[in-house]
Phi, psi and omega in degrees: 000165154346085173250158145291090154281118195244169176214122158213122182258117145260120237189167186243146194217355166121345173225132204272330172309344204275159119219163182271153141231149214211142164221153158233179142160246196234131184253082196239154145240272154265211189298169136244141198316158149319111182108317166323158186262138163229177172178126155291120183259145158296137167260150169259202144008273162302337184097014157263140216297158179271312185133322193247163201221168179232077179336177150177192179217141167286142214281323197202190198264354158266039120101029188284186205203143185196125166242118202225076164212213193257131204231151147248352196250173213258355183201156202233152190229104164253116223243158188239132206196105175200193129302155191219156173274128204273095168288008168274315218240004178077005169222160198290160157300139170304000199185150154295161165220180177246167163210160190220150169219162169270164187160147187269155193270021161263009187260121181299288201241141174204151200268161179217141183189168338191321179275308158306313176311281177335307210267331194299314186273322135324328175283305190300300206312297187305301189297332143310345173263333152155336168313129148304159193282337182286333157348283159302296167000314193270292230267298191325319200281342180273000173274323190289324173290333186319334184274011174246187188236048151238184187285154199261333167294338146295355166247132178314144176284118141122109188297307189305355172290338199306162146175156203259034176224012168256178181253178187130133175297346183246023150297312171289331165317286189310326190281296193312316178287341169273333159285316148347279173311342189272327202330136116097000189250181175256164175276003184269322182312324176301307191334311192290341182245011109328308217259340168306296181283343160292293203286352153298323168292317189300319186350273204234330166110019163239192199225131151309157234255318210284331164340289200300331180308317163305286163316326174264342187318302199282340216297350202258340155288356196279114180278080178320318171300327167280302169329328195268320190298298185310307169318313195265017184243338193278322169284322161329302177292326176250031176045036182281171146206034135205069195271167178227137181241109177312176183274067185286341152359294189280305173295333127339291170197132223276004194274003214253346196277359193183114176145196144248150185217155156241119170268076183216133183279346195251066197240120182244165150296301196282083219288175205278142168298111108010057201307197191253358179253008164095132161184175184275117155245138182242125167248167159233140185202147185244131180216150179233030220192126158330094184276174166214132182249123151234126185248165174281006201215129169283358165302330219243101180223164172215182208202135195217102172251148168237117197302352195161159173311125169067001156279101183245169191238147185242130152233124176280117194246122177265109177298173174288146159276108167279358183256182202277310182269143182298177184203165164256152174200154154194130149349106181257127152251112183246134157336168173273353188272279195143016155313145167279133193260322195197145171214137181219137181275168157215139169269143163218139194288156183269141208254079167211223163297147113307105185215124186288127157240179185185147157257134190284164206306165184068353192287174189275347165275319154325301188285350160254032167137291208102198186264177191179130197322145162077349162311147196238120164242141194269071167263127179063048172064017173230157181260140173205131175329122166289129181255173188261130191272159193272342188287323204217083185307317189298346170229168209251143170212177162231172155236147167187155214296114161317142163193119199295023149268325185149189161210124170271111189270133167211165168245125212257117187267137181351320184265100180210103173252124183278161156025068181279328217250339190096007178261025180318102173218120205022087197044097165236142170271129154267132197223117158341122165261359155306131204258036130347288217278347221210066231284124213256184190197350198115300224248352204143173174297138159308086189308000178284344189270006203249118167296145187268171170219141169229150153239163211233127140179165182288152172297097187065235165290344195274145176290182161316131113004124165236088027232177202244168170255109184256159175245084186269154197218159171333058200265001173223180174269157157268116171222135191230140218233099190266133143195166227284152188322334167300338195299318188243134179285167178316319204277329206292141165270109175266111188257269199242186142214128212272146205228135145221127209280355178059181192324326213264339184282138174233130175188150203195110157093227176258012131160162189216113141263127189253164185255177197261117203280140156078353170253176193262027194189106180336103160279028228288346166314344194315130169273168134328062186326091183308313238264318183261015165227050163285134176077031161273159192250145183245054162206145215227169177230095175264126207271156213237068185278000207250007189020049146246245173254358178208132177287138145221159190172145210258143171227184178268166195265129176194187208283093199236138212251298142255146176233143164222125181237118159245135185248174189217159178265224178244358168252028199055039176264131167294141170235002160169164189222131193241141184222117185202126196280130197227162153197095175235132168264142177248104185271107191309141182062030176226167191243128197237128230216118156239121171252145192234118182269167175319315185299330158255031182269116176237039158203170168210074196245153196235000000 
């Protein structure tokens, strides 16, 4: 660990008064950088300056120090004046400050930090007064712990031994008073109220009530979980790894005094997302009590070091997800009883697509509820559930398997069979034709029933988004087929009818709506892209269950040239056949009414 390396040779020169000396030790508020100025003054008798001083520099950036020549005077003032590492906020200070410690110049080693500062004017003040120096000393530094809420047996006799990168209580002490003083001020504001409590202090060896109100004022903003990160990212950076951080905690905040705690900032209510390639999260924790880490997942594994009493570092190591779906796991820290102590969750994303849907605003489902967990959307010709995200419930996703085409999207209503006839080709549908299925109002179909679609694929070289955002919209016609009361007598039972749209027509099996393969963009003019469905059948069979005069049933939207309807009763008696050359379009997302009168009937047999 931190040690101060001392040397001290005394020897005779020919004047018994002479002697060399050497000293080290530590220069902290926080640390002080590399490159500070120190300087040894020699004191005399009273602790007044002599005249000569001994320059030096600080060494490296935890603020060590070293001095080394020839004293004629018996107690030395050392002062230290630089920049510093700030541990509320993880950074050097805007300004320099000084800080001093007193000491006889026969003493190896001594640290100058908050306390030694504090106290300096109190020790002269005594020793003028008629106290030996070790005397004062003593007595200024047990008037100075009265102002902390600690055990007095717990801290070492001689502030300059403190130091704040060992363990130990009154390391912790020294850590804690310095976070107190730092909380929220600049160094010139610290400097003024250091300088403020030395001279309150030298008086009587008390604090005035608005002093202690100063100092304490701040202690409920001090974030103990940052302070701990910054101290262990700072020795980190200057490649110590075995550094210690006293329990400055427990004097902070007394819930810190027992128990298990996770000391950390990036510890949330929500637990934190994952990518898919697996990574390391370092926690921090003060337990005062044998702990066991267990996880529910063999992804999920850990590792527990301890840094200094009762400090500990958890680091959870995430494996890569080689699977499409995202997955949960989490960590338990338990008692030796099998108390849950702590559980951290983890989401880890699916190493495949992502894709958030939504409908957009104004759609006839929005306003009647929206998409909602477990709704199924139809990608690329598979159905897959919508989950809840977990961070952000309102919003919905699937994962699903990369694919360098693209992705064709639908939201998929109760009459949906995916890909019954085999003709699947980017998210294409097959749909039930009982017209059941197809909740009726008097005037048409329930537009809550006509399903949406987006297709997703990348721009030029560029991939998909992972993960994307769909928007889905409208993608086929409702199309209902009438006829007028004449066609048919009362008694006859109308059971299906066979529809065919001729070459130019697409319809397959019990009605097929295919989605637009490869585009990035709502279209509703879209046609049939002959070149990739040639040899698709534009004949479809739709069943009559409910035997009345009308049919419906959603197609893809397109151009229709001729219809031929043969209709059957249930026993499979033709009851007429309409052959009739047409030109009408069917426009995604609108409900389109064919009606058929006696008059364009051109066979009828009963």
């Amino acid at each position: 660990m931190l040690t101060a390396l001392a040397l001290l040779i005394s020897c005779t020169k020919g004047n018994e008064n002479i002697s060399d000396f050497t000293i080290s030790g530590y220069a902290q508020k926080g640390q002080f950088i590399k490159g500070s100025n120190i300087t040894a003054y020699a004191l005399n008798e009273k602790l007044a300056a002599t005249g000569e001083s001994f320059p030096a520099t600080i060494k490296d950036d935890l603020g060590s120090f070293w001095i080394s020549s020839e004293v004629s005077a018996p107690y030395l003032e050392l002062r230290a004046e630089g920049y510093y590492f700030v541990e509320n906020t993880g950074e050097i200070s805007g300004a320099p400050i000084y800080l001093s410690a007193l000491a006889a110049s026969s003493v190896r080693d001594v640290n100058i930090n908050l306390f030694t500062t504090i106290t300096g004017g109190r020790i002269r003040k005594l020793v003028n007064e008629g106290k030996s120096f070790s005397s004062a000393k003593r007595q200024a530094e047990e008037e100075m712990l009265k102002l902390f809420p600690v055990k007095q047996e717990n801290t070492v006799s001689g502030f300059e031994k403190m130091n704040i990168s060992e363990d130990g209580d009154s390391n912790a002490l020294l850590l804690a008073a310095s976070c107190l003083i730092q909380q929220g001020r600049s160094a010139g504001e610290i400097q003024k109220l250091i300088s403020d409590i030395s001279s309150d202090f030298e008086a009587d060896g008390t604090l005035s009530s608005g002093l202690e109100n100063e100092i304490y004022c701040r202690a409920q903003d001090i974030s103990i979980p940052t302070v701990v990160r910054n101290l262990v990212d700072f020795y980190r950076n200057k490649g110590i790894g075995d550094f210690e951080i006293p329990p400055f905690y427990v004097l902070l905040d007394e819930k810190y005094a027992s128990g298990f705690h996770i000391v950390d900032i990036q510890t949330v209510e929500m637990p934190p997302d994952t990518g898919i390639e697996g990574r390391t999260k370092e926690y921090y924790a003060v337990s005062y009590e044998n702990f066991v880490i267990e996880s529910d997942v063999d992804w999920i594994t850990a590792e527990v070091d301890e840094l200094c009493s009762n400090l500990y570092c958890l680091k959870i190591d995430i494996a890569p997800n080689l699977d499409i779906e995202g997955r949960t796991g989490h960590l338990y820290v338990k008692s030796e009883s099998g108390e849950i102590l702590y559980t951290n969750t983890t989401n880890q994303a699916g190493n495949g697509q992502r894709l958030y849907v939504r409908l957009p605003s104004g759609n006839t489902k929005t306003e009647t509820g929206g998409l909602a967990e477990g709704d199924l959307i139809n990608v690329n010709g598979k159905n897959y559930p919508l989950k809840s995200d977990v961070l952000m419930p309102m919003l919905l996703y699937v994962d699903v398997p990369k694919s360098e085409n693209g992705y064709g999207i639908s939201n998929v209503p109760e009459t949906v069979v995916t890909g019954k006839n085999g003709d699947v080709l980017c998210a294409t549908f097959t749909y039930k034709s009982e017209v059941d299925e197809f909740k009726e109002d008097g005037e048409g179909a329930d537009w809550r029933s006509i399903p949406c679609y987006a297709a997703l694929k990348g721009f030029g070289s560029m991939d998909v988004p992972n993960p994307a955002a769909v928007a889905l919209r409208t993608a086929c016609t409702l199309l209902c087929i009438e006829f007028e009361p004449e066609v048919f007598p009362a008694s006859t039972a109308f059971d299906r009818l066979e529809i065919d749209l001729g070459d130019s027509g697409f319809l397959s099996g019990e009605v097929t709506e295919c989605l637009y393969p490869e585009q990035s963009q709502y279209d509703p003019s879209y046609t049939v892209p002959a070149p990739e469905y040639a040899g698709r059948s534009g004949k479809a069979v739709i069943r009559n269950v409910n035997h009345n005069n009308r049919v419906s049933f959603l197609v893809h939207p397109q151009t229709v040239r001729s219809v031929n309807m043969v209709a059957y009763d249930e026993n499979g008696n033709r009851l007429f056949v309409l052959d009739q050359e047409m030109n009408f379009s069917l426009m995604a997302g609108y409900r389109s009414v064919l009606n058929i009168s006696p008059t364009e009937i051109t066979a009828t047999i009963m």
